[in-house]
VOPAGU-823866 format. One line per 8 residues: number of its first residue (from 0); their letters; for each residue x, y, z of C-alpha. Coordinates in steps of 0.5 Angstrom, whole numbers. Last residue first. Layout:
# residues N
NUM) a) X Y Z; ...
END
This chain:
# residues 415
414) xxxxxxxx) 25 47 56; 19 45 60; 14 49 55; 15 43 49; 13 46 43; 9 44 38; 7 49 33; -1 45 30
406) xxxxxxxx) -4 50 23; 2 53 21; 6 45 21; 9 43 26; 13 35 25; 20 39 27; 19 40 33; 20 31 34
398) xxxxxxxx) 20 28 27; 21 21 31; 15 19 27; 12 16 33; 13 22 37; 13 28 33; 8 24 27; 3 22 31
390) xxxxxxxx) 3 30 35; 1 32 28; -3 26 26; -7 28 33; -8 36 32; -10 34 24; -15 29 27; -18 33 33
382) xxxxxxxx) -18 39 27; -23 35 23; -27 32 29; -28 40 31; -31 41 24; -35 35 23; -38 36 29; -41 43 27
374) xxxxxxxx) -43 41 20; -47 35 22; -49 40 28; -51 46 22; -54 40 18; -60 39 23; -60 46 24; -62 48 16
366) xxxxxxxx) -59 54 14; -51 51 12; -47 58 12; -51 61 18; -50 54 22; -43 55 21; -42 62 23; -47 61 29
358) xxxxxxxx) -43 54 31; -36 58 32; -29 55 32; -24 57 38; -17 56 35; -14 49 36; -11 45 42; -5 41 43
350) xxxxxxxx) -3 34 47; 2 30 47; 6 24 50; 13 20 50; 13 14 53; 16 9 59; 10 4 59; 5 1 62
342) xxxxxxxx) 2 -6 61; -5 -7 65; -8 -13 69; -14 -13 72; -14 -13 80; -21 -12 81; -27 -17 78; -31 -14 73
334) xxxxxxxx) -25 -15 68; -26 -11 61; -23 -13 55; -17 -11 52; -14 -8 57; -14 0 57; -6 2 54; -2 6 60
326) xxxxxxxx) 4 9 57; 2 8 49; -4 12 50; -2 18 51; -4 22 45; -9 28 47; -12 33 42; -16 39 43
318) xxxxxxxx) -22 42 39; -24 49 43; -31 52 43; -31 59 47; -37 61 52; -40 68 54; -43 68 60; -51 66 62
310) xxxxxxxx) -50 59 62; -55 57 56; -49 58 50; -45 53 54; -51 48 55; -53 48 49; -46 47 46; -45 41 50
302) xxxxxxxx) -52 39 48; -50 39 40; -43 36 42; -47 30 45; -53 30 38; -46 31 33; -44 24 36; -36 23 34
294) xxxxxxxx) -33 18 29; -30 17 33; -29 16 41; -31 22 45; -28 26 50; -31 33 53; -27 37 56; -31 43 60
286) xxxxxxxx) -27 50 63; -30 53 67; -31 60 70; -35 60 76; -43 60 77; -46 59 71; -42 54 69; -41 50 75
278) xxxxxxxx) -49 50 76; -50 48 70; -45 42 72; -49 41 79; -56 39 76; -53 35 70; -50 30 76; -56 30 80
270) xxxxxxxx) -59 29 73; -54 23 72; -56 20 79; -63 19 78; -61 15 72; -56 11 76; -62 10 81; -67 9 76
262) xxxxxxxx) -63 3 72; -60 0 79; -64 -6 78; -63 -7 72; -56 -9 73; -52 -8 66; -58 -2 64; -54 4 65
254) xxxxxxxx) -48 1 62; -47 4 55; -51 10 59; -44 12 62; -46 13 70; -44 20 72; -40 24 77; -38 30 76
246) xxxxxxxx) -30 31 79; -26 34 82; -19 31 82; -15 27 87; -21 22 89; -20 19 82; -13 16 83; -15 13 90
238) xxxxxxxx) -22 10 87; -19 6 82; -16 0 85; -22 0 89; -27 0 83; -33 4 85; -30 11 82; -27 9 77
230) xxxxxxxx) -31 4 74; -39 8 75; -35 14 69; -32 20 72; -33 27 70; -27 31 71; -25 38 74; -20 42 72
222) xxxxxxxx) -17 46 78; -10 44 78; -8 44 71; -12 51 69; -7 54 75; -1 50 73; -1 54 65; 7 55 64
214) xxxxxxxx) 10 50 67; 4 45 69; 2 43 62; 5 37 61; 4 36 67; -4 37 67; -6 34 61; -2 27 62
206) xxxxxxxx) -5 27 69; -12 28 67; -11 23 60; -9 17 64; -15 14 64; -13 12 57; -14 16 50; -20 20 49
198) xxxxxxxx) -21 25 44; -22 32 45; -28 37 44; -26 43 50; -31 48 52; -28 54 55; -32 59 60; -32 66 60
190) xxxxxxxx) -30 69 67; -25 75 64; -20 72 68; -22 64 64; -21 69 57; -14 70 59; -14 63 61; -16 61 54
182) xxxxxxxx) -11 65 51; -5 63 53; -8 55 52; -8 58 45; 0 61 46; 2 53 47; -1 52 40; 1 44 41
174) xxxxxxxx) 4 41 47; 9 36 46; 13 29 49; 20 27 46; 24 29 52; 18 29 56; 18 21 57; 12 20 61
166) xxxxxxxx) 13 14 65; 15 17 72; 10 23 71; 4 18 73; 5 16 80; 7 23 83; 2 26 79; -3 22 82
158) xxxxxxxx) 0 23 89; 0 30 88; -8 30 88; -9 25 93; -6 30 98; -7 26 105; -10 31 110; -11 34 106
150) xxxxxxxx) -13 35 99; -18 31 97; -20 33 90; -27 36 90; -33 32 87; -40 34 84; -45 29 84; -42 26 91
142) xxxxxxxx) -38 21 91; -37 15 97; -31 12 100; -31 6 103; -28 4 109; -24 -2 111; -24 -3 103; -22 4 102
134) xxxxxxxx) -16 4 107; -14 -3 103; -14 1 95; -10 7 100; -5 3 103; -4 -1 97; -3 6 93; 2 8 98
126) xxxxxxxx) 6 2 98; 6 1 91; 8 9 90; 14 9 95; 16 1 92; 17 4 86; 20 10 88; 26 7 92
118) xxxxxxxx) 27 2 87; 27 7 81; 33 12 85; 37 14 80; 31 16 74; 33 14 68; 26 13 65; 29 6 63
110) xxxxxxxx) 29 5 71; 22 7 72; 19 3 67; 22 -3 70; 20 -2 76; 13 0 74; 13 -7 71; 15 -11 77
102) xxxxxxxx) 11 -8 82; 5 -8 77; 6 -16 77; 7 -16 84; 1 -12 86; -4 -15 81; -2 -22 84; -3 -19 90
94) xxxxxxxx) -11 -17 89; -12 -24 86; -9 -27 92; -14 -24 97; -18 -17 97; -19 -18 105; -12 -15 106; -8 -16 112
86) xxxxxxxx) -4 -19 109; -3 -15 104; -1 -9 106; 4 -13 110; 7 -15 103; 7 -7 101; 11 -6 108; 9 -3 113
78) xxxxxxxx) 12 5 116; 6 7 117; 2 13 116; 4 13 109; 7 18 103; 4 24 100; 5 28 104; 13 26 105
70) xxxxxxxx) 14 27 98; 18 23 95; 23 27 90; 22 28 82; 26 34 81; 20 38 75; 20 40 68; 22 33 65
62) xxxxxxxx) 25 28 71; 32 32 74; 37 30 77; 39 26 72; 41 18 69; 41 19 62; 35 17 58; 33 9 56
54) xxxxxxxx) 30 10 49; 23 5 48; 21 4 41; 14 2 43; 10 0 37; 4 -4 39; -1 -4 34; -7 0 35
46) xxxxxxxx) -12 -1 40; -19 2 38; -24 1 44; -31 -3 45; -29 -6 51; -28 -13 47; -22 -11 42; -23 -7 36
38) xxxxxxxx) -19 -7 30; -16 0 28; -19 2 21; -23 7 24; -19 14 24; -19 15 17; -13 20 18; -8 15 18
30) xxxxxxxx) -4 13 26; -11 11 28; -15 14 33; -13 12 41; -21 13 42; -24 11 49; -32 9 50; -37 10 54
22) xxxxxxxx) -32 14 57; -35 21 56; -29 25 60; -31 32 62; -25 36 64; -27 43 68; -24 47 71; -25 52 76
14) xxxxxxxx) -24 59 78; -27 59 85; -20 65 87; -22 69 80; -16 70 77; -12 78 77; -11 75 84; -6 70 83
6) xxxxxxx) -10 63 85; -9 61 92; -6 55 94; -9 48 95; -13 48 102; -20 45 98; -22 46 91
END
């Protein structure tokens, strides 16, 4: 996965993982346990009112688990400013509207976030995305099937993580059933694959994932590897935040007829895709996200499973949870031209997973295949619910730890 360090040696070194994001649509799920009552904007996605309560924190040294500083291998290779950026730019004025009010909102939010120095990392962080967004226009970049995190000579993973951590609000952040998240990695170091079903939030969801994860499981969080829908890795002010993971490459079937021309191509382009995800499975130990909108496909599950179960090494199916969407909501409609504009916020955020549940003890109760999928999705989506109104209740309910129940033990593993 590029020059990043080595893994302990009781884990295999090509350990892989990998986070498969279906972005045809994105859930944030209601706040009651039917989950469809939420009106919907133009994309398709589910917004729910907004209710963020903000809590400015003390100023410290510290940013949740992690001493927040600017890493010099992540900054530029000059010293311009973001308006010399621009200037320079072929995006025009649109782009540079964007920049301002992105400026202007993240500097707001890192300042609530209580870090000392927010003027000095907003301008880092802008800085270093418009370099990156303008270095891309000179020079495009192309994804393959299969891509792996650019790590050097500019480390666009820690860049990512250095640009998301600033606007989660790890004081009322959770991870639930952290000894289930023990269990897959130990099941990952005797070669299984892992398959997580999970709803889908923001485009944040990767770096959220992984923070909240880095203390105690940083191995799994580096190594995940994601699918990418076509915007996030055409769209230049995507582009630098994908290039940080590994990701497979696909092209969402929403879409795949939007330009007819390039119907077959995308087409041909998913099965490349398909190709080097088996490949994966049967190669290294994995483990596969899979993010629905609800209701969830029992058809998309079904293949997912199959493909799990055709890989040649045991695989576990796992339901996970993720709330996060209050710190980077989608807009409310989809612009196809660069620079739309997006509301971020100082947040606290959540994600938890289930035990393991198996297809062959469902589908011995039910008997008939088809009602066995049915069955099988439904179970996952269940427990996607509960896990999701356990962390609702912690960070919108201000219930914190005490919102566990026996099914859901939050924690928070950077304490």
């Amino acid at each position: 996965m590029g020059n990043r360090e080595l893994l302990p040696t009781a884990v295999p070194a090509v350990m892989g993982v990998v986070l498969i994001l279906l972005q045809e649509n994105q859930w944030e799920g209601d706040r009651d346990p039917s989950l469809g009552k939420s009106e919907r904007s133009d994309r398709g996605r589910e917004i729910l009112p907004r209710e963020n309560q903000r809590q400015s924190i003390a100023l410290s040294g510290k940013f949740g688990c992690q001493p927040y500083k600017i890493d010099s291998r992540i900054g530029r290779e000059d010293k311009s400013s973001p308006e010399a950026v621009i200037e320079k730019s072929r995006l025009g004025d649109r782009l540079g509207e964007a920049r301002d009010e992105a400026r202007l909102g993240r500097l707001a939010v890192v300042f609530e976030s209580g870090i000392p120095n927010a003027n000095e990392i907003v301008l880092s962080n802008m800085t270093v995305v418009l370099d990156r967004v303008f270095k891309d226009v000179e020079d495009p970049f192309d994804f393959s099937p299969y891509h792996r995190a650019i790590r050097e000579p500019f480390d666009y993973y820690m860049f990512v993580k250095r640009y998301i951590r600033p606007l989660i609000d790890f004081r009322s952040s959770y991870v639930g059933n952290i000894s289930i998240f023990r269990e897959m990695e130990e099941k990952l170091q005797q070669g299984h694959n892992i398959v997580l079903i999970s709803n889908h939030q923001t485009e944040a969801d990767p770096a959220v994932i992984e923070l909240l994860l880095e203390t105690r499981h940083p191995h799994i969080a580096e190594n995940m590897t994601f699918v990418a829908g076509d915007r996030v890795i055409t769209d230049p002010l995507c582009k630098p935040f994908s290039m940080g993971r590994n990701l497979l490459c696909v092209y969402s079937k929403k879409h795949m007829n939007d330009v007819p021309e390039l119907a077959e191509m995308k087409r041909k382009a998913n099965t490349r895709s398909l190709k080097e995800m088996a490949l994966l499975l049967s190669n290294v130990p994995s483990i596969l996200i899979k993010e629905f909108q609800a209701p969830f496909d029992a058809a998309s599950v079904d293949n997912m499973r199959r493909l799990t179960e055709h890989a040649g090494v045991p695989g576990h199916i796992y339901p996970l949870a993720i709330l996060c969407y209050d710190i980077m909501p989608p807009p409310p409609q989809v612009e196809k031209e660069i620079g739309e504009s997006r509301v971020i916020s100082f947040h606290g955020t959540g994600v938890s997973v289930a035990p393991a549940i198996s297809f062959h003890e469902i589908d011995a109760a039910c008997g008939d295949p088809e009602e066995s999928k049915m069955a099988y999705t439904q179970a996952l989506y269940d427990s996607i619910v509960e896990q999701y109104n356990v962390l609702n209740c912690a960070i919108h309910g201000k219930k914190g730890l005490e919102a566990s129940v026996p099914t859901v033990s939050l924690s928070q593993p950077w304490n």
